[in-house]
Every structure is written in C-alpha cells, then in structure tokens.
Rosetta silent file (secondary structure, phi, psi, omega in degrees, C-alpha in Angstrom):
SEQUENCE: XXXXXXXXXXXXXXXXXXXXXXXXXXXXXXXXXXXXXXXXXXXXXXXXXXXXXXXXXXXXXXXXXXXXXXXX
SCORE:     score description
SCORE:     0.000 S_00000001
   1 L     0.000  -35.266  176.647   -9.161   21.079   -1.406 S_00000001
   2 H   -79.048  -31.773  150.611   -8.720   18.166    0.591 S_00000001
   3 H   -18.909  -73.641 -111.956   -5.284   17.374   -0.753 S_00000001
   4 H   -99.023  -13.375  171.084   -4.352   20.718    0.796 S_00000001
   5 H   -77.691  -39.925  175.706   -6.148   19.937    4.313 S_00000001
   6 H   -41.898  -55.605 -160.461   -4.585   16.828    4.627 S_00000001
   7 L   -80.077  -14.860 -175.662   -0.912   18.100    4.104 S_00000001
   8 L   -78.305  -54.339  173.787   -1.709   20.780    6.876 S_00000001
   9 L   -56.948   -6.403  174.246   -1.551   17.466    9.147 S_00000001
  10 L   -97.806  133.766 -173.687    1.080   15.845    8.297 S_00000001
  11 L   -46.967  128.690 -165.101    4.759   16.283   10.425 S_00000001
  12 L   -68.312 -146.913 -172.947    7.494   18.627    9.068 S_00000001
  13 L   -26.209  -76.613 -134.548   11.387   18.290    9.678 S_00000001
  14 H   -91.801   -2.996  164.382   11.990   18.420   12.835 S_00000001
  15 H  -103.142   11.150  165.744    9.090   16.256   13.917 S_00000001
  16 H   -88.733  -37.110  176.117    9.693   13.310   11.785 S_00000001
  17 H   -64.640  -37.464 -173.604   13.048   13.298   13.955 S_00000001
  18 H   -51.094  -65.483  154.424   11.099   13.117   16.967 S_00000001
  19 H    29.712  -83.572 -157.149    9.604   10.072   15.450 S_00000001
  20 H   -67.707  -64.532  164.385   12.235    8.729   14.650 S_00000001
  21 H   -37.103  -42.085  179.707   13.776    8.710   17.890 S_00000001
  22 H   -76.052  -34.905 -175.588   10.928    7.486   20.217 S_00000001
  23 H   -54.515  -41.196 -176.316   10.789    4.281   17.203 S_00000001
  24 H   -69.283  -34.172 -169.747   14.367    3.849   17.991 S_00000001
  25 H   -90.632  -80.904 -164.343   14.168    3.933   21.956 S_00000001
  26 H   -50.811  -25.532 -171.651   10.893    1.432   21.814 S_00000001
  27 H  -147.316   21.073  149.801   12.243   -1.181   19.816 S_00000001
  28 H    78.312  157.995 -160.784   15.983   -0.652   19.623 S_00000001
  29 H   -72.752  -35.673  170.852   18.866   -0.402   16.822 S_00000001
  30 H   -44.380  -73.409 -150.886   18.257   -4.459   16.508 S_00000001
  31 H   -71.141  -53.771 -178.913   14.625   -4.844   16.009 S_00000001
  32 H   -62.536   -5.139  167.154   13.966   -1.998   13.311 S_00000001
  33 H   -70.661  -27.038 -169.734   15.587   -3.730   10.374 S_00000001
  34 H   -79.575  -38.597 -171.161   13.178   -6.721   11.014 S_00000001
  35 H   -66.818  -54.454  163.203   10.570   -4.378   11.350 S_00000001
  36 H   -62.375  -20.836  172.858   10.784   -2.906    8.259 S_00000001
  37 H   -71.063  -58.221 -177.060   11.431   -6.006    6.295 S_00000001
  38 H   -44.686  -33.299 -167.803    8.035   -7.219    7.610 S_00000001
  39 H   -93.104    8.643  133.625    6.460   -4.099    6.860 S_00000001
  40 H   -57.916  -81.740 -175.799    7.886   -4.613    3.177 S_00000001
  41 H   -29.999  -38.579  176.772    6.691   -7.665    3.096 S_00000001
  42 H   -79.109  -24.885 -179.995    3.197   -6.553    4.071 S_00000001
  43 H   -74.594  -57.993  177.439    3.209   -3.836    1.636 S_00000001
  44 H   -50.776  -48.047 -168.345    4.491   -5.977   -1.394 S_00000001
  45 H   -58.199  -48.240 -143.019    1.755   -8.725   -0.223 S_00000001
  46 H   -85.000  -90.213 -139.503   -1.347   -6.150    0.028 S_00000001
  47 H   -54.688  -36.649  155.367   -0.030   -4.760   -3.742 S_00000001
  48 H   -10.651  -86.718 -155.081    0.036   -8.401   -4.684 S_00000001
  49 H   -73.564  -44.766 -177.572   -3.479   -9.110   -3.675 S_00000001
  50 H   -63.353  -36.463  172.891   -5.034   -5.284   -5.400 S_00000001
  51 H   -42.943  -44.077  177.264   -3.134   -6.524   -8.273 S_00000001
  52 H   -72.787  -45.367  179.600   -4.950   -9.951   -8.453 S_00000001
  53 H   -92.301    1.872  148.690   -7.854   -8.228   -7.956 S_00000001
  54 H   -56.997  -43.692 -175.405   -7.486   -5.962  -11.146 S_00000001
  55 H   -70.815  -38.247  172.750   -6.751   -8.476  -13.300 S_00000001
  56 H   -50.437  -67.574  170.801   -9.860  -10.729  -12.026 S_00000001
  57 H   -55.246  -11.455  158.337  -12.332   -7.584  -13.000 S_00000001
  58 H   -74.770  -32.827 -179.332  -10.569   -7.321  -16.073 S_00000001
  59 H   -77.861   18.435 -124.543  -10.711  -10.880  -16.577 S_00000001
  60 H  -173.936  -62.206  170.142  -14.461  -10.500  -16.034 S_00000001
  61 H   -79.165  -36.753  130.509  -15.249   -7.420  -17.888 S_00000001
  62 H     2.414  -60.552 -175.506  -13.185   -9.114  -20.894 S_00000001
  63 H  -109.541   -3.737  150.172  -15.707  -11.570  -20.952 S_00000001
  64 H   -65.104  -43.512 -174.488  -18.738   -9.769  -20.273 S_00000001
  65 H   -65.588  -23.439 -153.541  -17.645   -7.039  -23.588 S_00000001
  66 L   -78.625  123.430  176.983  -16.759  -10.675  -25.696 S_00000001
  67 L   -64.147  159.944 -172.289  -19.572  -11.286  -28.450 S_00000001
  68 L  -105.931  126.703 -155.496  -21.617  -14.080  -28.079 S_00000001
  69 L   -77.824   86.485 -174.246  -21.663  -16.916  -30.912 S_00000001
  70 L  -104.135   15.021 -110.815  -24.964  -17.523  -31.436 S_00000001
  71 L  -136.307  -55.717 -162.967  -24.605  -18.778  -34.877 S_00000001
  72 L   -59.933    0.000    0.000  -23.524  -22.393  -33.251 S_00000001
C-alpha cells in the first residue's frame, strides 16, 4: 500500500523535463558532467561502505554459529 502512495508522488514525463531544465540553467552544460561523476562517486562509496558492513555481521554471525572446542 505504501509502494502505491509513494508512486502517486513521484514526477511524470513532462515534469522530469522541467527538472531537467532548471538543473541545466543553475549549473550550466559544463558543470553537470562533474556533477554527476561526484554523485557516482558518492553512490559507489555509500554501496562500498553497506557492503563492508554486511560482510562484518556476517563475519560476526559466522563466528557466533561456529562450535566451540571445548575438548582442548
């Protein structure tokens, strides 16, 4: 249900052009290539770092689940 409220807010067609345009007019045909590489960059970093922190709780529950040698 919330899926379907959500999607009522988000911009069709012809308002993604509007967008598009005022992005172009604030920061110019130069400037939006850089901007999107940084905001690549920021994305790829941030999956990076959720990434790191799956494998640490895996790395974690892995050795919480591991039996314990008590035999020594």
């Amino acid at each position: 249900m919330t899926n379907l409220l959500l999607l009522g807010f988000l911009p069709s067609g012809s308002e993604w052009i509007i967008i598009a345009l005022v992005i172009l007019l604030l920061f110019g045909g130069k400037k939006i290539p850089e901007l999107m590489r940084g905001l690549g960059k920021g994305v790829k970093s941030f999956k990076d770092g959720v990434n790191d922190a799956k494998d640490e709780l895996n790395k974690a529950k892995d050795e919480i689940d591991k039996p314990v040698d008590s035999a020594k």
